[in-house]
N, C-alpha and C positions, 0 to 999 in steps of 0.2 A: 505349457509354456510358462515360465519363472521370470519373474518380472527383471532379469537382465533380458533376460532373450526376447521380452515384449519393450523394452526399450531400444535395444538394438534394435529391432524390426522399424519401430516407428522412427526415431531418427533417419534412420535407412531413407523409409519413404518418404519423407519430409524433403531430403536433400535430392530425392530424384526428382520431386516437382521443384525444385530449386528454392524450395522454402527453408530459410534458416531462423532460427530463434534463442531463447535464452531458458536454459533448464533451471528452475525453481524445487528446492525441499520444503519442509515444511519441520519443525520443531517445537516440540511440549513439554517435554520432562526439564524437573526440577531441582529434581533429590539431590544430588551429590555434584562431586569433581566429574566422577568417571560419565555421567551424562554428556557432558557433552568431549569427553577423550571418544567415548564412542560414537557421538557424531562427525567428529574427527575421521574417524576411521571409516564412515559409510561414505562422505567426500570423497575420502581416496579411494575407495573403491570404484566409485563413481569417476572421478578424473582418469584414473586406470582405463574403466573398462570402456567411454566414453567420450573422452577429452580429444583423442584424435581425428574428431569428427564437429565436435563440443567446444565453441571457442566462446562461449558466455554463460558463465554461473551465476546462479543468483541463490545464495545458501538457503536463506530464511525467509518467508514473505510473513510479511503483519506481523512480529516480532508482540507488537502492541495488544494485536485481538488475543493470541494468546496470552498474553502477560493479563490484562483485565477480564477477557471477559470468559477467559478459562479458570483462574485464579483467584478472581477477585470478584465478580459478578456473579458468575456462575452459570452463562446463560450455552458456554462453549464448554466440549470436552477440555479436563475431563469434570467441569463440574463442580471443581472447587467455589465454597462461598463461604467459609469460615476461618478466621485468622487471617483475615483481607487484608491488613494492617500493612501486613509484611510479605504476601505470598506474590503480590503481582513481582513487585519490584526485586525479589528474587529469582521469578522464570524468569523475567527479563535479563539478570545481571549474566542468568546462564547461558542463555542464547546469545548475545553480545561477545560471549566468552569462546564459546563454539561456532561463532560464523568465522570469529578472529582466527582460531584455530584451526578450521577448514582453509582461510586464507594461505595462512602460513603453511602447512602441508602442500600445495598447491606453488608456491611460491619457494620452495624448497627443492621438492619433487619435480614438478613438471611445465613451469610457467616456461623454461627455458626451450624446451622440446616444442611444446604442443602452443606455446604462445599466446592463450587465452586469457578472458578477463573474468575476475570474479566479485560480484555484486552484492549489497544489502537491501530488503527491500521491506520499505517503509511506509506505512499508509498514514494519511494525513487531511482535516479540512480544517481548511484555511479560516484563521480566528480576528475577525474584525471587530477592531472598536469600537463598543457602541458610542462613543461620545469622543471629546474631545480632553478629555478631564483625565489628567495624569495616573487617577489610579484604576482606566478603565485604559488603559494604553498599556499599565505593567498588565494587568489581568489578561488582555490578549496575550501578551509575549508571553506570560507565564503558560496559557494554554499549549503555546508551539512549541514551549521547553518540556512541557508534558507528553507531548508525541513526538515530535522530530529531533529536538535533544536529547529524547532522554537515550535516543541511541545512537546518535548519530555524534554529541559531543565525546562521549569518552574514545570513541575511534579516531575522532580529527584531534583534540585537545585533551586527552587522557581521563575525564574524569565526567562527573554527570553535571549539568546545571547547577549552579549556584540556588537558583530559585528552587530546585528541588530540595538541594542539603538543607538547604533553611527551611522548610516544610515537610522534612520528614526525618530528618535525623536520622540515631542510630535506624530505622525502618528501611533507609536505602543503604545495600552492601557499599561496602569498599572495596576498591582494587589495591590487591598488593604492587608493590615496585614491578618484579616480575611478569606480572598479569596486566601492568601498564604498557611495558616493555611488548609488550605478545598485541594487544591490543594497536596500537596505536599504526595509524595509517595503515590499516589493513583493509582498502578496501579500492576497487578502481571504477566503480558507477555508482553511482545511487541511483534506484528504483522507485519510484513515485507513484504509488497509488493514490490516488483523489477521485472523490465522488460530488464533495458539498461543502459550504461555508457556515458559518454562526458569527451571528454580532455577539461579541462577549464584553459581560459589563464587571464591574470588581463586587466582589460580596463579603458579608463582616468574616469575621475568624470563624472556623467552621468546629464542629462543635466533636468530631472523631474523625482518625485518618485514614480515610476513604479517597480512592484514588479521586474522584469527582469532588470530592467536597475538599482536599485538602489545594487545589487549586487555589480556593476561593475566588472562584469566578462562577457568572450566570453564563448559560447558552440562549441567545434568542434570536428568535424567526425573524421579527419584525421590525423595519424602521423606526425611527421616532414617529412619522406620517401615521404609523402603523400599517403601509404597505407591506406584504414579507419578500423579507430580503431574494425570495425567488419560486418559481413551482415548483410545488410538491410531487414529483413522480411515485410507483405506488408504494413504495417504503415509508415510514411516517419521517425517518432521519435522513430520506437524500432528498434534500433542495435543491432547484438547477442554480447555479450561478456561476458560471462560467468564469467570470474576472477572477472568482477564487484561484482558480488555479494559474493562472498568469502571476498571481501575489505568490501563492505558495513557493512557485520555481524560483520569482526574482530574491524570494525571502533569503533559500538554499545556495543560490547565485553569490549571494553577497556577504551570506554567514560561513559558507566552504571552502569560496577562494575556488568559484565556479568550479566544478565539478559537472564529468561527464552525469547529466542523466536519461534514463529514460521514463516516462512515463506509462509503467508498469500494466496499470488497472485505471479505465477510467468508463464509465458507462452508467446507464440508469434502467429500471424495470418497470414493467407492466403487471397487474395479477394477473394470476393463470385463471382465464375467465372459460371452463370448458363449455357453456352454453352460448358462446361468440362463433360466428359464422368464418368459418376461416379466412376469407377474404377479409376480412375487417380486422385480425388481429396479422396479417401479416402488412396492413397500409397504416403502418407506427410511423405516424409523422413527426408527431410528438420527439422520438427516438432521434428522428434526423434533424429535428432542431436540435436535439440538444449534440449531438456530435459537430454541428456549426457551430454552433457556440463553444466548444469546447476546445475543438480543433483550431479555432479561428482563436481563439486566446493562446496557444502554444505557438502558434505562428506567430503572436504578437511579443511572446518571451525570447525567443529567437531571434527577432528583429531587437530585441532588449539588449543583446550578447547573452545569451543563456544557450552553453553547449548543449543541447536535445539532441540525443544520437537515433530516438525512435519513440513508436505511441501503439499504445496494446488498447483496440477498445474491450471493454468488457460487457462481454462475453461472445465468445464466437456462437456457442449454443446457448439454448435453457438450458440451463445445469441446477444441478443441488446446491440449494442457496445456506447451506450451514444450519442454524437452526429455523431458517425458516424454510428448509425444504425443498417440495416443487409449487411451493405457495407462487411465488415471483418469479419472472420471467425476464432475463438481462440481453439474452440473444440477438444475434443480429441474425439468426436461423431458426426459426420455430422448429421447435420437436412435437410433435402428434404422440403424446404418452397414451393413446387409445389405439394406435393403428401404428406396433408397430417401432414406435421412434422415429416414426417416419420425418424425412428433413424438410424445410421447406422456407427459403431464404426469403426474408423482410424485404419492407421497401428501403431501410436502412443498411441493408446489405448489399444490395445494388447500388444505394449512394455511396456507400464506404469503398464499395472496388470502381465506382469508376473514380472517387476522389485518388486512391491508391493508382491508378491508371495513368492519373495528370492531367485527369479532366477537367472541365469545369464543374467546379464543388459548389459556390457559393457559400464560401465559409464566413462565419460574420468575425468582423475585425471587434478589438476590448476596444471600448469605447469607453469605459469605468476609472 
């Protein structure tokens, strides 16, 4: 089976349980023009062989993880960590370029027949001020110009951040006329990924142009109290804070000119502890607070006027966590990697379908 024939399949059965959803690519190359003409061209294939069935695309997911932490970090295929300078903010200008392009193909070809919508998807945690002080207030916005601008502005208003240009110069490409022309308003949802929040504070000039240092901002955990801003679940980088993402949405809300979104990826994990008694790693209550809180802050964006067309938690299974592997466990179904792959759904999977049911959830309302 060839991987059209194992997506026809599953689509298929997806819509015989009457489940619909939104198909996501995924995007890396950075070399040239014809990168992303040929992502162009796997779209339309995909819209072709697909679309009649297929009424929500989402071109690109984490635009961002690949631009840092594949280009610039090094920590993601394919690995790049040298010439940091310039290489993120080049995958990025290409993928930008080619979800435009998939748009447009789509919006040419087929939007008229098959009526669908086609999506960017953006990951993002929400950057609080640590203080009250005017240069820890730019420093936050510069952080959200640094992920949710840096792709999301040249689509809506043609071009990157200000705060970017002035921190990196010739380092960030430019759009031709043309490529402004191709670009702009090409897009009919935003996708929201969110996991976690940071208090962000302003820091002197930074001393080489590194995606993180040329912000010139701090990331911290911790109140001024020095309470931290939220639990740690088992990642060192996801904090639970729930209110984050009620800001993030109203942030999107009101710099978009409201915009369909949905919130794409939103979830936290456990270690994969195999010496844990089954019973105990499938009663994650932990898990189901944090989808209260999580869910209970979307409800409260909503109530904001914040169009939310839907909310993906993440993960349905334990899956491969990237570079961390089968280290972490996101699932709301435990997988038995010793017996099998055997499945074996949380207590958080039972509270997410009876919440999906229209039961009573007990979601916690933002109170923040």
């Amino acid at each position: 089976m060839d991987r059209r024939e194992y997506k026809t399949c599953l689509i298929k059965k997806a819509l015989l349980q009457s489940v619909s959803g939104l198909i996501v690519s995924k995007f890396v190359c950075i070399d040239c023009k014809c990168s992303r003409e040929y992502f162009a061209l796997y779209a339309e294939a995909c819209f072709a062989n697909f679309g009649d069935r297929v009424k929500h695309w989402m071109t690109i997911n984490e635009p961002l993880q690949t631009s840092v932490n594949g280009y610039g970090i090094g920590i993601f295929a394919p690995g790049v960590c040298e010439g940091a300078a310039a290489e993120p903010f080049l995958a990025a200008h290409h993928q930008i370029l080619a979800h435009a392009a998939s748009v447009d193909v789509y919006r040419r070809k087929f939007k008229a027949v098959q009526g669908g919508q086609v999506g960017f998807v953006i990951d993002c945690e929400w950057a609080e001020p640590f203080s009250d002080k005017m240069e820890d207030q730019a420093a936050a916005a510069r952080r959200i110009d640094f992920q949710l601008g840096w792709y999301l502005d040249p689509i809506y208003f043609g071009d990157y951040p200000e705060s970017m240009r002035q921190r990196l110069g010739d380092h960030l490409p430019k759009f031709s006329e043309k490529e402004r022309e191709l670009i702009r308003n090409k897009i009919d949802f935003i996708g929201l990924n969110h996991y976690t929040s940071r208090f962000i504070a302003h820091q002197q000039d930074p001393q080489a142009i590194h995606f993180y240092q040329v912000q010139q901002m701090e990331r911290i955990e911790k109140w001024n109290t020095g309470e931290g801003i939220g639990e740690r679940a088992a990642s060192e980088w996801l904090l639970i804070v729930p209110w984050g993402l009620r800001k993030a949405i109203n942030y999107i809300v009101k710099k978009y000119n409201n915009p369909v979104i949905y919130v794409t990826e939103n979830g936290m994990d456990d270690e994969d502890d195999q010496s844990a008694p089954l019973d105990q790693v499938l009663n994650d209550t932990k898990r189901v607070g944090f989808f209260k809180g999580y869910v209970g802050a979307v409800a409260q964006a909503i109530k904001d006027g914040a169009d939310i067309r839907g909310y993906f938690a993440w993960s349905f299974l334990d899956n491969f966590e990237w570079a961390m592997g089968y280290t972490k466990r996101f699932g709301l179904v435990y997988v038995d990697y010793k017996d099998g792959l055997s499945r074996h759904p949380k207590a958080s999977a039972m509270w997410f379908s009876r919440f999906l049911n229209g039961e009573a959830a007990d979601i916690k309302p933002d109170t923040n």
